[in-house]
N, CA, C and O atoms as a printed pandas DataFrame, in Angstrom:
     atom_number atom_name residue_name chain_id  residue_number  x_coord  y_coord  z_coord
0              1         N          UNK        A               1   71.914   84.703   97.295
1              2        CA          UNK        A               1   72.941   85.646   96.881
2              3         C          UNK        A               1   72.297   86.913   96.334
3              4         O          UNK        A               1   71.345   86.850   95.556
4              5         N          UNK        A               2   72.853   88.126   96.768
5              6        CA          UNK        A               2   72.532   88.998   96.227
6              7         C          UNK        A               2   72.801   89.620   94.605
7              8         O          UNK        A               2   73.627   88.978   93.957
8              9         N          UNK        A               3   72.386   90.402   94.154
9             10        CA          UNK        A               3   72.388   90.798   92.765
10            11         C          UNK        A               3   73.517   92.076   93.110
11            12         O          UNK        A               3   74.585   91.965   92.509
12            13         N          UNK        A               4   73.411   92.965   93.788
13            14        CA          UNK        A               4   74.431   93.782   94.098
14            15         C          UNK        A               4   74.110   94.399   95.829
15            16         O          UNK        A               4   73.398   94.207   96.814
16            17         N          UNK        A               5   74.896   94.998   95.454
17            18        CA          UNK        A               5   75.849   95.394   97.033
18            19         C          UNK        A               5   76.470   96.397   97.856
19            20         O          UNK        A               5   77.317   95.846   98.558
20            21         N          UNK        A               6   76.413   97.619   98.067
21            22        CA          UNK        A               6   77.559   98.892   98.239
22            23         C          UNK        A               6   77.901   98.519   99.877
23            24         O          UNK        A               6   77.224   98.169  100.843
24            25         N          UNK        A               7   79.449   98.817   99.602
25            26        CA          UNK        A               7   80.161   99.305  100.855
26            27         C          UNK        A               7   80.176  100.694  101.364
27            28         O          UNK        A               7   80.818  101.556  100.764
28            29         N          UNK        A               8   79.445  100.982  102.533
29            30        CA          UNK        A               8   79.610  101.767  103.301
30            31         C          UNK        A               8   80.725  102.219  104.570
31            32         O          UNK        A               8   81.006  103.388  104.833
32            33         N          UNK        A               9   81.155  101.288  105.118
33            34        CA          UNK        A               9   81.247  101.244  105.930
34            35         C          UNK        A               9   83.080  100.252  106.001
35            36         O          UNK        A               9   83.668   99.662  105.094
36            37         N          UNK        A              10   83.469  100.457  107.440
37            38        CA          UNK        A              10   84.761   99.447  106.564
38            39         C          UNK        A              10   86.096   99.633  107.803
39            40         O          UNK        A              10   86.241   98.700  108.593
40            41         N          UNK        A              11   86.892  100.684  107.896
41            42        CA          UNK        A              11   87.667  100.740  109.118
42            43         C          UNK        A              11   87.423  100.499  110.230
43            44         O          UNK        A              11   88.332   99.986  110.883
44            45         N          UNK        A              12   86.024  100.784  110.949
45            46        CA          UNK        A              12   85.458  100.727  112.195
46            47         C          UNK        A              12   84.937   98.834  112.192
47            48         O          UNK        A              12   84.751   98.158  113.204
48            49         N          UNK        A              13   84.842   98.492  111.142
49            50        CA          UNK        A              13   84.122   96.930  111.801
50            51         C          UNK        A              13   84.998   96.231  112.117
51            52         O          UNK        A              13   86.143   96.225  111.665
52            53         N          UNK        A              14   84.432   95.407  113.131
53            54        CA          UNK        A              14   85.183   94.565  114.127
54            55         C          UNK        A              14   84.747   93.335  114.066
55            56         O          UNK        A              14   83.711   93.240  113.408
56            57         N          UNK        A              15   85.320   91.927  114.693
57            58        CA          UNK        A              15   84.433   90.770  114.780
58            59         C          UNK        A              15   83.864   90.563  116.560
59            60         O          UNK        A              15   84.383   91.100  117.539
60            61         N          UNK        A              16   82.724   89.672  116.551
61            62        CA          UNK        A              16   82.032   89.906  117.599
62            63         C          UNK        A              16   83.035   89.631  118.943
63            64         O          UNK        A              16   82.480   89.585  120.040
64            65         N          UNK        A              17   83.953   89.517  118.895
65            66        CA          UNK        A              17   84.722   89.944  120.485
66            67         C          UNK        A              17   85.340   91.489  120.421
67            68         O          UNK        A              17   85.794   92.199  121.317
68            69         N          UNK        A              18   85.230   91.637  119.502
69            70        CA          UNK        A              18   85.708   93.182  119.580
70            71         C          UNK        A              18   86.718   93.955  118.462
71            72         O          UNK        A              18   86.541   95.019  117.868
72            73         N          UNK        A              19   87.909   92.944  118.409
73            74        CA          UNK        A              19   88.841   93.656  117.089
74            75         C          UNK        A              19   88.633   93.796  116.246
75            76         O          UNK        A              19   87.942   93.115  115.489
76            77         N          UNK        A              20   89.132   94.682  116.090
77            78        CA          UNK        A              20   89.488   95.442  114.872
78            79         C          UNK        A              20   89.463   94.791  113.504
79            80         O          UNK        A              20   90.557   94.233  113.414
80            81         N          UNK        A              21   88.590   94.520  112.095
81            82        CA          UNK        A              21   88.985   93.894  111.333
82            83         C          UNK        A              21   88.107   94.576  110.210
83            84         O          UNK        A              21   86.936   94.503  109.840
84            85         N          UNK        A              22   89.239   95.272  109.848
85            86        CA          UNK        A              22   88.880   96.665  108.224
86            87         C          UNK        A              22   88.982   95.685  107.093
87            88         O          UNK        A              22   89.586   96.272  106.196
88            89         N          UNK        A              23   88.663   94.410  106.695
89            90        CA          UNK        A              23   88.504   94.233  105.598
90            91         C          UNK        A              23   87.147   93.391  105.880
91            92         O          UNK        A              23   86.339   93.174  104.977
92            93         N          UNK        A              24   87.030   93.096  106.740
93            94        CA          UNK        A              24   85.634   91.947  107.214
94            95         C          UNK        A              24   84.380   92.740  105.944
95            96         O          UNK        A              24   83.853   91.760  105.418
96            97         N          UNK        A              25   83.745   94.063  105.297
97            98        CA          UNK        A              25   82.794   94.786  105.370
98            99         C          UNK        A              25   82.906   94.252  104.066
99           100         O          UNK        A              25   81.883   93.729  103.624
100          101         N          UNK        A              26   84.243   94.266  103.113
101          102        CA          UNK        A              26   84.670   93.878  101.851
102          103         C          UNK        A              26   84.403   92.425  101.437
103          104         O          UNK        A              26   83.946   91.993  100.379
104          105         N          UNK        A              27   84.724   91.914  102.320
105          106        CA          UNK        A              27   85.052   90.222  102.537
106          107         C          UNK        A              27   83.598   89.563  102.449
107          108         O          UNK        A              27   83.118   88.653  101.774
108          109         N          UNK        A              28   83.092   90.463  103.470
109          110        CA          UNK        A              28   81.525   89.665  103.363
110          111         C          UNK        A              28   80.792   90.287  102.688
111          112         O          UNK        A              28   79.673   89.775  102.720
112          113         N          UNK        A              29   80.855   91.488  101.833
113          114        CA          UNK        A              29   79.691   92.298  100.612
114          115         C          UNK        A              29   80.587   91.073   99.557
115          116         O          UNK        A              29   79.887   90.273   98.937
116          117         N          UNK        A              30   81.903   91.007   99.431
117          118        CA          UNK        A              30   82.065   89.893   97.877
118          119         C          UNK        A              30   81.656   88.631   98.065
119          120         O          UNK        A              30   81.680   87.943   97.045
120          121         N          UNK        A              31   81.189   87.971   99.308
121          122        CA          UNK        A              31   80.659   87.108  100.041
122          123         C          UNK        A              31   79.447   86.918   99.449
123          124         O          UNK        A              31   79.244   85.849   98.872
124          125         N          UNK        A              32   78.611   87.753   99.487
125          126        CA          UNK        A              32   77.393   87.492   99.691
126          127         C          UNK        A              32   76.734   88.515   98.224
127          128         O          UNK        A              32   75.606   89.005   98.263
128          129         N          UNK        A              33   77.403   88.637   97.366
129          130        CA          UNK        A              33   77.051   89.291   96.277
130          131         C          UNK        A              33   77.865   88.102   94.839
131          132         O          UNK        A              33   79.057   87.978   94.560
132          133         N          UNK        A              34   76.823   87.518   94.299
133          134        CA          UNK        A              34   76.694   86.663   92.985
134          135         C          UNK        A              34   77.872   87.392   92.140
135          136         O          UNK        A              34   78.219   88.565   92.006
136          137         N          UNK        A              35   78.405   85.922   91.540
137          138        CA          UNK        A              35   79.681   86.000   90.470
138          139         C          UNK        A              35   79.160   87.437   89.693
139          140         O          UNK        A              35   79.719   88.534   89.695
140          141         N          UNK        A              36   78.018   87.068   89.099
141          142        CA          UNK        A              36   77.815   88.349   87.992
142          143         C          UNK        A              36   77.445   89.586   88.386
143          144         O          UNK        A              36   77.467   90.432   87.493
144          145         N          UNK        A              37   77.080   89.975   89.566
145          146        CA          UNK        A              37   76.744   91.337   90.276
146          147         C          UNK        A              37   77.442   92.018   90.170
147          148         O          UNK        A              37   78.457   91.786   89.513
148          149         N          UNK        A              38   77.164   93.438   90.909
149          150        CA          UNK        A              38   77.877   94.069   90.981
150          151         C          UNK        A              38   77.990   94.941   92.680
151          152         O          UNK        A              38   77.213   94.946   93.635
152          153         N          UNK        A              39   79.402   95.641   92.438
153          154        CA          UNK        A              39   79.710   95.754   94.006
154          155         C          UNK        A              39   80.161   97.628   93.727
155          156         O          UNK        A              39   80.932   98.142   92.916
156          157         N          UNK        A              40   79.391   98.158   94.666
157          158        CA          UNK        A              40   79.942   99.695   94.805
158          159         C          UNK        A              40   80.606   99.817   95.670
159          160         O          UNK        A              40   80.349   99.037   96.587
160          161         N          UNK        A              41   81.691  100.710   95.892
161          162        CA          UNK        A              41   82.589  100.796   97.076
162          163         C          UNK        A              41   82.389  102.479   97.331
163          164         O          UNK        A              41   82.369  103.161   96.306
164          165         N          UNK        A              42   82.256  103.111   98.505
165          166        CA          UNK        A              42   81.601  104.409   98.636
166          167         C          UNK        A              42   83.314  105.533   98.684
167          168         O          UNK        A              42   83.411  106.745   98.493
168          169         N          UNK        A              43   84.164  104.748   98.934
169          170        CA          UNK        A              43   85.102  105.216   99.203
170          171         C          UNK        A              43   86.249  104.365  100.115
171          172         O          UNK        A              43   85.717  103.536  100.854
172          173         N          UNK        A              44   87.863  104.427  100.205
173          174        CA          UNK        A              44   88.944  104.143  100.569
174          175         C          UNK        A              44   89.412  105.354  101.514
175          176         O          UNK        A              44   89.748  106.511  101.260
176          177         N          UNK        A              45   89.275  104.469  102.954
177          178        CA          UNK        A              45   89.802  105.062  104.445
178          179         C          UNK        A              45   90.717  104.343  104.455
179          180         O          UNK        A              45   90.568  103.123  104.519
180          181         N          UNK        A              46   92.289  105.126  104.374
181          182        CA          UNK        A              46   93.608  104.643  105.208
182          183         C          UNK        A              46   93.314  104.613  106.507
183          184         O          UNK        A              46   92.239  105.058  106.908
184          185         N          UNK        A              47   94.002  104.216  107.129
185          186        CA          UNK        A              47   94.863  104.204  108.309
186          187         C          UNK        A              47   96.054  105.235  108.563
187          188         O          UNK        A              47   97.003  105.225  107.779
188          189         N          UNK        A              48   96.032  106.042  109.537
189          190        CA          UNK        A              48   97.174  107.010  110.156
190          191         C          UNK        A              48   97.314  108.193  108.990
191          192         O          UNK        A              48   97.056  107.799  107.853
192          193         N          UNK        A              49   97.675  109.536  109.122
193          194        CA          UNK        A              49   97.818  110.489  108.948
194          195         C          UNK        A              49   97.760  110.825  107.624
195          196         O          UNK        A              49   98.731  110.435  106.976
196          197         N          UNK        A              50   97.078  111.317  107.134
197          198        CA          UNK        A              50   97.413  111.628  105.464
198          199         C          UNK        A              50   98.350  111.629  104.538
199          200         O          UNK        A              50   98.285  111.413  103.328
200          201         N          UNK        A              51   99.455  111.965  105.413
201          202        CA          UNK        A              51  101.247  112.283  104.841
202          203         C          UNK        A              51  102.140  111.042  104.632
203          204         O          UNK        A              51  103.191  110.975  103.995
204          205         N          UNK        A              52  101.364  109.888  105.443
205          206        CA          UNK        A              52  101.799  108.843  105.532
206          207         C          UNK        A              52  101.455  108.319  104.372
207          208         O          UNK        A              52  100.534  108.741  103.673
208          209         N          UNK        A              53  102.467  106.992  104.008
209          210        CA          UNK        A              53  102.168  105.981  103.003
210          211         C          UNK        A              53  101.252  104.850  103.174
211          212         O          UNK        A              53  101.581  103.974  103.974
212          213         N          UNK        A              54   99.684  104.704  102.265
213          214        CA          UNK        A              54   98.961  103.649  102.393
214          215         C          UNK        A              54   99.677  102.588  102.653
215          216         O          UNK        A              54  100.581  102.222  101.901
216          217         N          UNK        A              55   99.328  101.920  103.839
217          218        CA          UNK        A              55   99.224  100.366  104.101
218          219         C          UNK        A              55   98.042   99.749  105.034
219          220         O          UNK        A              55   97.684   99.850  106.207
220          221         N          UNK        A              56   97.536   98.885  103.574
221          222        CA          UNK        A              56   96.534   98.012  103.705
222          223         C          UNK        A              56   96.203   97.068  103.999
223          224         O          UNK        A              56   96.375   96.401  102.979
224          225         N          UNK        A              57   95.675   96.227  104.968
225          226        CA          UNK        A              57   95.540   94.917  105.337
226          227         C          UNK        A              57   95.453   93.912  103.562
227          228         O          UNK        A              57   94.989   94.128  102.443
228          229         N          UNK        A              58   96.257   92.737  104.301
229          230        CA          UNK        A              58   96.550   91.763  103.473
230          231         C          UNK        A              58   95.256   90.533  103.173
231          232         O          UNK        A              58   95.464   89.592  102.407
């Protein structure tokens, strides 16, 4: 387990057949980063147009 962790990366990852899956980058940095660590997040990419209302995978 790691000691800490930053997210880079995050809308664009996919699983190895191909789709689409924007939380996989999250899922596996809290995965693989120890109860007591710590986790940086570089930033929050919506989905669709700016004007629009955030909605985030569940």
């Amino acid at each position: 387990m790691a000691a800490t962790g930053v997210a880079g990366v995050g809308y664009q990852a996919h699983d190895p057949q191909g789709n689409e899956k924007p939380e996989a980058t999250l899922n596996d940095l809290v995965a693989s980063v120890k109860a007591t660590g710590a986790i940086g997040v570089v930033g929050v990419l919506a989905n669709g147009p700016r004007s629009a209302p955030p909605s985030f995978p569940q």
